[in-house]
TIBADO-426072 format. One line per field, with one value per residue (C-alpha): x, y, z; chain; residue in three letters. Coordinates in steps of 0.05 Angstrom, whole numbers, plus 5000, padded with zeros to 4 digits. Last residue first. Example, Ala and Ser with C-alpha at 12.3 -4.5 7.8 and 13.67 -1.06 7.14 Angstrom:
px: c(5273, 5246)
py: c(4979, 4910)
pz: c(5143, 5156)
kette: c(A, A)
rest: c(SER, ALA)
//
This chain:
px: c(5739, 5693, 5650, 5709, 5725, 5669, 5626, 5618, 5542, 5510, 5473, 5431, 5374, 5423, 5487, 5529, 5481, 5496, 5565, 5563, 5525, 5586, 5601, 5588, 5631, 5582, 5551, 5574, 5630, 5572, 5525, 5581, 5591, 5513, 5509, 5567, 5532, 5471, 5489, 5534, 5467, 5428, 5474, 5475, 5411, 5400, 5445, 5408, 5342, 5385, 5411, 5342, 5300, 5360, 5358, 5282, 5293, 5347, 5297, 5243, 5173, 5109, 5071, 5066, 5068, 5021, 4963, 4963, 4954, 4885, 4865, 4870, 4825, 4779, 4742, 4722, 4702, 4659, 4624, 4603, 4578, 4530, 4512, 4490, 4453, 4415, 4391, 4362, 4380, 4365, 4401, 4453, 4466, 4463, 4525, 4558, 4550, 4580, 4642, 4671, 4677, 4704, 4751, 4773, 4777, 4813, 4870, 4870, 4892, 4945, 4977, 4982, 5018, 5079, 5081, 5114, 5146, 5103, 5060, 5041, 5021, 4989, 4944, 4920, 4897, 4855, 4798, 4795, 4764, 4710, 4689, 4695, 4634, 4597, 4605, 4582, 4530, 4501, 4502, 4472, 4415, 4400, 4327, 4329, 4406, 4424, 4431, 4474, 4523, 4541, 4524, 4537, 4490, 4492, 4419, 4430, 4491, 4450, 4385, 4439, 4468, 4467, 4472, 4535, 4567, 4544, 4580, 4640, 4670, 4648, 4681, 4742, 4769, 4779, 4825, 4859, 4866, 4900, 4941, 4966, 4989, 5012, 5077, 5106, 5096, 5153, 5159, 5223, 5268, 5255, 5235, 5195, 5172, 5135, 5106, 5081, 5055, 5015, 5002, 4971, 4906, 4867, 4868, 4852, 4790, 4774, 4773, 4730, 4683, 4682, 4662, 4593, 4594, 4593, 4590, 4633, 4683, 4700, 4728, 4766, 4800, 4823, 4836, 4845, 4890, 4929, 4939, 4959, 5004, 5046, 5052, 5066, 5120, 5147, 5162, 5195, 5234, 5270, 5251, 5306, 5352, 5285, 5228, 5188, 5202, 5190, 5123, 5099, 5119, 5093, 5026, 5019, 5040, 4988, 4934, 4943, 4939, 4884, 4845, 4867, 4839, 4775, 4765, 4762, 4701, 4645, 4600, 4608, 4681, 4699, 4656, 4582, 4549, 4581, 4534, 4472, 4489, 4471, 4538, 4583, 4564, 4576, 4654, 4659, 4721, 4749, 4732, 4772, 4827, 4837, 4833, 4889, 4929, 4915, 4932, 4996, 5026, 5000, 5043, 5102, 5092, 5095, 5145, 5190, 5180, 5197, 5260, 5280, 5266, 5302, 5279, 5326, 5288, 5249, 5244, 5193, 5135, 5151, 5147, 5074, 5052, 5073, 5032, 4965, 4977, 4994, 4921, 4889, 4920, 4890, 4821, 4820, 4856, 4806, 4855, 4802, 4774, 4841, 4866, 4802, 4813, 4874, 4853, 4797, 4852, 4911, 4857, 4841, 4903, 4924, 4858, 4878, 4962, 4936, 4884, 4935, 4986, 4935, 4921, 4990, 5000, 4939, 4967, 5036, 5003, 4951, 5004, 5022, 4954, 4978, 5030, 5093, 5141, 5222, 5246, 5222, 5160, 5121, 5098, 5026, 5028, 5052, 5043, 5110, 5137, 5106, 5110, 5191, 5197, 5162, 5163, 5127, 5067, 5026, 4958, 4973, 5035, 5078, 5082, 5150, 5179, 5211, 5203, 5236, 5220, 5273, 5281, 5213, 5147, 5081, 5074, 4996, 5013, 5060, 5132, 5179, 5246, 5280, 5312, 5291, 5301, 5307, 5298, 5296, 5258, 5194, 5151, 5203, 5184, 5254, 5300, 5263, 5287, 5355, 5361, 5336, 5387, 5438, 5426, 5407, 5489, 5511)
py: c(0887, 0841, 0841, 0845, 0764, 0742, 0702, 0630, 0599, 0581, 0647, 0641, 0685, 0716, 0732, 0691, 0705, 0781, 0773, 0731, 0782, 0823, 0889, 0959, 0996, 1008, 1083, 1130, 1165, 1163, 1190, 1250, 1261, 1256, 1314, 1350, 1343, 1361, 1424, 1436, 1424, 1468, 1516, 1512, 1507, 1574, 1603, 1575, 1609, 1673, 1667, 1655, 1709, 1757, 1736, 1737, 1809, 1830, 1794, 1843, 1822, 1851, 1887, 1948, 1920, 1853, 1905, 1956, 1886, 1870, 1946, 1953, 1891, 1888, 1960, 1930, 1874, 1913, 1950, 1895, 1859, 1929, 1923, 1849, 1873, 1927, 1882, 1831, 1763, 1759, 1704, 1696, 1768, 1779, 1727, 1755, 1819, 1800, 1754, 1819, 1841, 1779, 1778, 1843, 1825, 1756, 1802, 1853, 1808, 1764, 1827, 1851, 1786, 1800, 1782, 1734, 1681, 1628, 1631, 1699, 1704, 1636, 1664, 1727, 1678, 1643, 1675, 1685, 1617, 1642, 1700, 1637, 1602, 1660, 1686, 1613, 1618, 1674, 1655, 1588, 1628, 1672, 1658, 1642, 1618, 1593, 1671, 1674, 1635, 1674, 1643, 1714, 1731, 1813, 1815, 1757, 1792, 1863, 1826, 1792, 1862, 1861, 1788, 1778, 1840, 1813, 1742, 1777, 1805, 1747, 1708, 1755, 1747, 1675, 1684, 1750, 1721, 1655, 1700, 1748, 1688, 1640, 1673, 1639, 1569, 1591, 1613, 1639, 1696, 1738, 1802, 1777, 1719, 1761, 1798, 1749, 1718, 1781, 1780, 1711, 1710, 1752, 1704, 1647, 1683, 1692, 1613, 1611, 1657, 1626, 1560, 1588, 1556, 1575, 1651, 1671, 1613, 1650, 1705, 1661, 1622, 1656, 1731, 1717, 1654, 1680, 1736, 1702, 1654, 1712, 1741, 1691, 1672, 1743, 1736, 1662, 1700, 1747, 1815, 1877, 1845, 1836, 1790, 1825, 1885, 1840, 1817, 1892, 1904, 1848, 1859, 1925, 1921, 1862, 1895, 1970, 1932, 1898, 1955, 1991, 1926, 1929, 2000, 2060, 2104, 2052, 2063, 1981, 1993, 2043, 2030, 2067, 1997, 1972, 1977, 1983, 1912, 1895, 1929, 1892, 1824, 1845, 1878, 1824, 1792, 1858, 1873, 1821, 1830, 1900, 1879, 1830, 1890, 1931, 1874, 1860, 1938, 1947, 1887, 1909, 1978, 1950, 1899, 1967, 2006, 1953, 1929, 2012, 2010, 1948, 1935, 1909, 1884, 1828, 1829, 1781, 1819, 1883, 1841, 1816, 1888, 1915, 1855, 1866, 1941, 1939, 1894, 1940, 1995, 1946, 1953, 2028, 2032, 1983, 1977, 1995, 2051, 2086, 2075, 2108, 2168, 2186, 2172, 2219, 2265, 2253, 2277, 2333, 2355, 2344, 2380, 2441, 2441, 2437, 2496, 2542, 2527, 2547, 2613, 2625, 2611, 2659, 2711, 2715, 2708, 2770, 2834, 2787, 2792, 2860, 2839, 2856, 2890, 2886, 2946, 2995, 3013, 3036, 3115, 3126, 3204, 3218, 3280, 3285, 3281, 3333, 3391, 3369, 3371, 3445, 3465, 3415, 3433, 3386, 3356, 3312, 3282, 3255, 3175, 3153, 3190, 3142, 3153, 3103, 3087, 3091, 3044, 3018, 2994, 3030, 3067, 3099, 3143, 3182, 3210, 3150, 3171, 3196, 3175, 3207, 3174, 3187, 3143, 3182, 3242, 3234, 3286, 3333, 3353, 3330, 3354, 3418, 3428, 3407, 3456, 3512, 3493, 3494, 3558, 3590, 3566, 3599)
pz: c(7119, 7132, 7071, 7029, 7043, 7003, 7052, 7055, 7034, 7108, 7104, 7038, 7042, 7054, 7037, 6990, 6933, 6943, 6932, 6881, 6840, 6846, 6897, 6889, 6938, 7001, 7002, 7050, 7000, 6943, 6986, 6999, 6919, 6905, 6946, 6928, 6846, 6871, 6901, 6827, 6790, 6831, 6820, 6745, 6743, 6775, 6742, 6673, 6700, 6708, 6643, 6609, 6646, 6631, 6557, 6554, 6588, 6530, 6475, 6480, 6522, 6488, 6538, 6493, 6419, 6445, 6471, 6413, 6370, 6418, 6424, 6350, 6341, 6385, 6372, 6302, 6334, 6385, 6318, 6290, 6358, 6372, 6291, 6304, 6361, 6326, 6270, 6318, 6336, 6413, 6453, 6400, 6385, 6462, 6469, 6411, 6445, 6510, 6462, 6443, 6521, 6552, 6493, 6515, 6591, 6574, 6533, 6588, 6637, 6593, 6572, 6640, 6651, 6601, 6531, 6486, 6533, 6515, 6576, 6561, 6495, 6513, 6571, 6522, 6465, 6517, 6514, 6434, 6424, 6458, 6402, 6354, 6392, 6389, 6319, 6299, 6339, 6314, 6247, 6265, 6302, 6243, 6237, 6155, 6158, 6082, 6069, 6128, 6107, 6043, 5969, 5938, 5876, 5888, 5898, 5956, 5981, 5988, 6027, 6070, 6086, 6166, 6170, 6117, 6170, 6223, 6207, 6171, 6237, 6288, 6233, 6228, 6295, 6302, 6247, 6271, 6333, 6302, 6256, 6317, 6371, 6309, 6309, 6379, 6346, 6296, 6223, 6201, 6173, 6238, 6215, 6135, 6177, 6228, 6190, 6133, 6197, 6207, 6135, 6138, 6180, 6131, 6074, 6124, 6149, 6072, 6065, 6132, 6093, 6030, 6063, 6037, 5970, 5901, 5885, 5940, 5914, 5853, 5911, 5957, 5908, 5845, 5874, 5962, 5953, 5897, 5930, 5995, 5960, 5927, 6004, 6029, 5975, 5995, 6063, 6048, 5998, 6054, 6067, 6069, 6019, 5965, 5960, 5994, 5944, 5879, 5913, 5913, 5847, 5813, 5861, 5842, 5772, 5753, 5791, 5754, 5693, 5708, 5723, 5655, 5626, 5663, 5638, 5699, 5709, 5685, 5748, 5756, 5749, 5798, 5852, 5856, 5848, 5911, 5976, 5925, 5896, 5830, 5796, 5845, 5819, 5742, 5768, 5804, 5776, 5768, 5833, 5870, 5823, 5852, 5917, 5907, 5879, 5924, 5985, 5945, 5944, 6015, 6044, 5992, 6030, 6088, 6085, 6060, 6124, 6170, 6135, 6134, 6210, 6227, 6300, 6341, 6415, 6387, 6302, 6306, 6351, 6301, 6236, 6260, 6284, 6213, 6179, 6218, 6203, 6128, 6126, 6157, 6106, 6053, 6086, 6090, 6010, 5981, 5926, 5871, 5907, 5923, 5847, 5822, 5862, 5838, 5764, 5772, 5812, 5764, 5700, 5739, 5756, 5676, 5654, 5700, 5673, 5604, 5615, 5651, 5588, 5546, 5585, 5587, 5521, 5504, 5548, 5505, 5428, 5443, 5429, 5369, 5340, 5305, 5275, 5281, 5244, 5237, 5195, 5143, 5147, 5087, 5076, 5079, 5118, 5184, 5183, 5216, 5157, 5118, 5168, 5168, 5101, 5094, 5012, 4977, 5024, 5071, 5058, 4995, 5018, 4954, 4953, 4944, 4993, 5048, 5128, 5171, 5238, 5301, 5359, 5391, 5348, 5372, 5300, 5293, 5355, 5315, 5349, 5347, 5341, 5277, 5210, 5141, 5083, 5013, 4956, 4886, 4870, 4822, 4872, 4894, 4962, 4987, 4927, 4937, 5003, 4988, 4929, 4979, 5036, 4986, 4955, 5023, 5059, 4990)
kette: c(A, A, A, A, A, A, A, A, A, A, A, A, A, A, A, A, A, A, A, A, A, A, A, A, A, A, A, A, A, A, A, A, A, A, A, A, A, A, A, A, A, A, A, A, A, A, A, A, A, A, A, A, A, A, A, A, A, A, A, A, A, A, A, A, A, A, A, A, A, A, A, A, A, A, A, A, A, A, A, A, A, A, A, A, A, A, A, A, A, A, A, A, A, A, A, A, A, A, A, A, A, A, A, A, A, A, A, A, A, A, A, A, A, A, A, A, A, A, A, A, A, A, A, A, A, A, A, A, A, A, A, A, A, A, A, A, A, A, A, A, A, A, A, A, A, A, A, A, A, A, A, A, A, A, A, A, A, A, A, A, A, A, A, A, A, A, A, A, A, A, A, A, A, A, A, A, A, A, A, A, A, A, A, A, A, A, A, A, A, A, A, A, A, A, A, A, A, A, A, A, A, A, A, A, A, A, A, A, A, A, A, A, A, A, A, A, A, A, A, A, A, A, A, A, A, A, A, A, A, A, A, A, A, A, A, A, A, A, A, A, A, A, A, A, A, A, A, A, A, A, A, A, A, A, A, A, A, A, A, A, A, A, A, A, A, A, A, A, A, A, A, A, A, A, A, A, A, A, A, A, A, A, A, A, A, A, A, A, A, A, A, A, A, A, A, A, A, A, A, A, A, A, A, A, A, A, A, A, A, A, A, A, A, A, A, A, A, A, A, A, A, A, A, A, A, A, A, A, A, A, A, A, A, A, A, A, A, A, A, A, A, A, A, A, A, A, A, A, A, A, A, A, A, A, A, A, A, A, A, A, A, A, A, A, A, A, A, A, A, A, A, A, A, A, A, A, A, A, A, A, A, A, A, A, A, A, A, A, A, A, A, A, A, A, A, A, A, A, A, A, A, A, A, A, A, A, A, A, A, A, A, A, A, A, A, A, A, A, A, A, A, A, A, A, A, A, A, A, A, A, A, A, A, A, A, A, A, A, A, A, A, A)
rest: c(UNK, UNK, UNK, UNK, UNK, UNK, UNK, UNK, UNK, UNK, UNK, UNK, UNK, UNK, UNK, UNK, UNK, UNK, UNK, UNK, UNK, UNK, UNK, UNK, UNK, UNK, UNK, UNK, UNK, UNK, UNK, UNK, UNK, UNK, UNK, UNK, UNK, UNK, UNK, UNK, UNK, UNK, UNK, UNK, UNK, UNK, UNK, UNK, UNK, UNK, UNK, UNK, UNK, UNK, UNK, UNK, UNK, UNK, UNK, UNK, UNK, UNK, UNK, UNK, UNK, UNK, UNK, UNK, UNK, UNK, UNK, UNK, UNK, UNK, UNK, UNK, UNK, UNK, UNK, UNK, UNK, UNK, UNK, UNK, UNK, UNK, UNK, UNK, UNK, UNK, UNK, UNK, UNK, UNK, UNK, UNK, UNK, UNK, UNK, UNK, UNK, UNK, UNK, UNK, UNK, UNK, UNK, UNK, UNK, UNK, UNK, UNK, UNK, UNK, UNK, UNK, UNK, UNK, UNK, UNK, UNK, UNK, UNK, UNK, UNK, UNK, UNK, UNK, UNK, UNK, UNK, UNK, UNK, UNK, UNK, UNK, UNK, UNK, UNK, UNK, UNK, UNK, UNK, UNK, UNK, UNK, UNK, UNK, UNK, UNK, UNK, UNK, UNK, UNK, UNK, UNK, UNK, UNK, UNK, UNK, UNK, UNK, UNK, UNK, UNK, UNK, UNK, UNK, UNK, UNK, UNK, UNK, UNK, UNK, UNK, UNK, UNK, UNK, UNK, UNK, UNK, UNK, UNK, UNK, UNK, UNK, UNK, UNK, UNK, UNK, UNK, UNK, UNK, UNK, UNK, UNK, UNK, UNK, UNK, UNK, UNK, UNK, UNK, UNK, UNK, UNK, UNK, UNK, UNK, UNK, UNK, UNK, UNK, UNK, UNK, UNK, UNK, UNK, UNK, UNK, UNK, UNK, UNK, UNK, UNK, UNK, UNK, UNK, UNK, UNK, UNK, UNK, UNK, UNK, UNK, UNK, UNK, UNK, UNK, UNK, UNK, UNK, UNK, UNK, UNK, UNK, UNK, UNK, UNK, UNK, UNK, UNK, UNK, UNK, UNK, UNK, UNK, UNK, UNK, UNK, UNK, UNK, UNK, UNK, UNK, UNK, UNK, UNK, UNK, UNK, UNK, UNK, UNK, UNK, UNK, UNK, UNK, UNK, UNK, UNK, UNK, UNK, UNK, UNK, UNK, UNK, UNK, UNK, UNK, UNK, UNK, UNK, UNK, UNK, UNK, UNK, UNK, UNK, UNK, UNK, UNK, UNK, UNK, UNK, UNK, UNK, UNK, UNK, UNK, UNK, UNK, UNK, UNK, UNK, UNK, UNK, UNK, UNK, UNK, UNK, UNK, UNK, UNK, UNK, UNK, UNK, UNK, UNK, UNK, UNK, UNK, UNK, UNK, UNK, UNK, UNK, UNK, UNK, UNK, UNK, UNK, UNK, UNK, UNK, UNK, UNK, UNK, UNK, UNK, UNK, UNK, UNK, UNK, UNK, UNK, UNK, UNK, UNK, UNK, UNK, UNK, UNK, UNK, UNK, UNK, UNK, UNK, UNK, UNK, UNK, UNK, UNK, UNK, UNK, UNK, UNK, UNK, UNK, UNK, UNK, UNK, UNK, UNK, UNK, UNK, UNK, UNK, UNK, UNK, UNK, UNK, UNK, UNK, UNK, UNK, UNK, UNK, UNK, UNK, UNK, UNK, UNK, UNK, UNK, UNK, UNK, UNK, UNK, UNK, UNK, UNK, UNK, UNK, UNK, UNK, UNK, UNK, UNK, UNK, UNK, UNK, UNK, UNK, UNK, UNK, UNK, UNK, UNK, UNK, UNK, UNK, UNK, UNK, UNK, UNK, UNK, UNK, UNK, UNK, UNK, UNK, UNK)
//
């Protein structure tokens, strides 16, 4: 019986016209690379194999149709080619951050702006005195750095035709055509919105950031349409650079006093020795560029030169008023009137002999001056505990002295005569004969 059956389910297998029957077992053909089990159906008789061995037949492998989930065959490709897409995105995104990077540091000037953060970082450190708020520090800089970019910004958008005929600026990003005006503009108008809205914040003061709103006005619609008119531009920039020190100083203290004009007026005289070689060095480049700067009006270069001289000695006695208003010590006084000494040297042989390596020699001093000058006023700078001291010992002092005079007067006052009448006097002489008062005698 156990043959019978076996037989009549062997040929219901090979039969040809059979119904559905399937066969479940592992994988076993290399043509199938699908886990879990295939299924094998026998609607299409194998030609190779006999009617009579199942098992021979089926793992023949013959075309039978899969039954289950299949996958294609570019699916083995899908998961590296995201990767490799997602690889590409992330590349052209770095890229496009770097261009953009890189754009953003040109347009702001970034070296010159940072100057600028410096100048304004010294000015809040001299007006804070002995309690320095850190986080108030921090944040006047960055709205300090915030305006200047933006200002510098505006400066080249304005100039983006002047800048593209001069060799010193043509590469910038506008005259190479890197960046759109607009998308400068845009950058501009949030820098200095955003850098004015900080000032203007708890940890600045409104009077910080209405400099600071003045000075980029100052620097973008006055200072640089004037480069093309007149040379007063220069004395107009000197202002521009003046301020953020005093922008320091005002966002620390909350007010402007004769002790903050120490930084801006060195900072003023400062920049015209500056900006005089500099308009001497490239006066060829300012003239292709369309710039009306001093020195272009100055064939033989002597007025340039003496106008970097004359401001170089203005700077001697910077050092003496630090001092004598209570802002520094002596040493600061010394090396003050040594430095200037030393910036106003080269003027002096810029003057006497007006050549291209002298102006680069007083260049290169003033950019030496500077740093030195502010490093100067931050270490011999006098905090508020020793004015205090100086103050209550100076008011001991009077005190004493005014307690001394006090006894003294006291005693004279005790020797004195009792003050007596006009007729008193007019009954002494020169008139002798008149009778005297009777007090006189006693």
């Amino acid at each position: 019986m156990w043959r019978r059956n076996s037989l009549s389910l062997s040929s219901k297998l090979a039969a040809p016209n059979s119904h559905l029957s399937l066969l479940l077992f592992p994988r076993s053909s290399p043509k199938f690379h699908h886990h879990g089990f295939l299924a094998r159906s026998n609607f299409t008789s194998p030609e190779s194999t006999s009617a009579a061995d199942p098992v021979t037949w089926a793992r023949a492998g013959a075309q039978i149709p899969y039954i289950g989930p299949r996958a294609s065959p570019a699916s083995a490709f899908d998961l590296p080619s995201a990767a490799a897409a997602a690889a590409l995105k992330a590349k052209e995104a770095a890229d496009l951050a770097k261009h953009y990077g890189q754009c953003y540091w040109e347009l702001s000037k970034a070296k010159l702006s940072m100057l600028v953060v410096a100048t304004s970082g010294t000015g809040y450190i001299l007006g804070s005195g002995g309690a320095i708020d850190y986080l108030g520090l921090c944040c006047t800089c960055a709205g300090t750095m915030m305006v200047a970019a933006s200002a510098s910004t505006l400066n080249q958008v304005f100039e983006v035709k002047n800048d593209a005929r001069m060799n010193r600026t043509r590469n910038r990003p506008l005259p190479s055509g890197r960046i759109t005006i607009p998308h400068a503009a845009v950058w501009a108008s949030s820098m200095g919105v955003a850098g004015t809205a900080l000032l203007a914040s708890e940890v600045a003061n409104m009077l910080a950031a209405g400099l600071a709103a003045s000075n980029l006005v100052l620097y973008a619609f006055v200072y640089t349409p004037l480069k093309q008119i007149h040379p007063v531009n220069t004395w107009v920039g000197a202002i521009v650079g003046a301020i953020p020190p005093l922008l320091g100083w005002a966002a620390a203290s909350g007010e402007i006093s004769l002790n903050s004009m120490i930084l801006p007026a060195a900072l003023y005289f400062w920049q015209l020795p500056h900006f005089m070689a500099l308009a001497y060095l490239c006066r060829q480049d300012y003239a292709d560029g369309g710039f009306k700067m001093f020195s272009l009006a100055d064939p033989t270069g002597r007025r340039t030169a003496l106008v970097a001289l004359r401001n170089c000695l203005y700077l001697l006695p910077l050092g003496y008023l630090a001092y004598d208003w209570g802002i520094t010590s002596g040493w600061f006084c010394a090396e003050s009137t040594l430095l200037a000494l030393a910036i106003t040297s080269t003027a002096a042989s810029f003057f006497l002999n007006r050549t291209t390596k002298n102006a680069r020699r007083m260049f290169h001093a003033s950019l030496l001056y500077l740093p030195v000058f502010m490093g100067g006023l931050l270490v011999h700078r006098v905090y508020d505990n020793q004015h205090s001291a100086t103050v209550d010992n100076n008011s001991d002092k009077f005190i004493s002295l005014s307690s001394s005079s006090e006894i003294e007067q006291a005693t004279l006052k005790k020797k004195r005569r009792p003050a007596q009448p006009p007729v008193a006097y007019a009954s002494v002489a020169p008139f002798p004969f008149l009778p005297a008062p009777s007090y006189i005698s006693s």
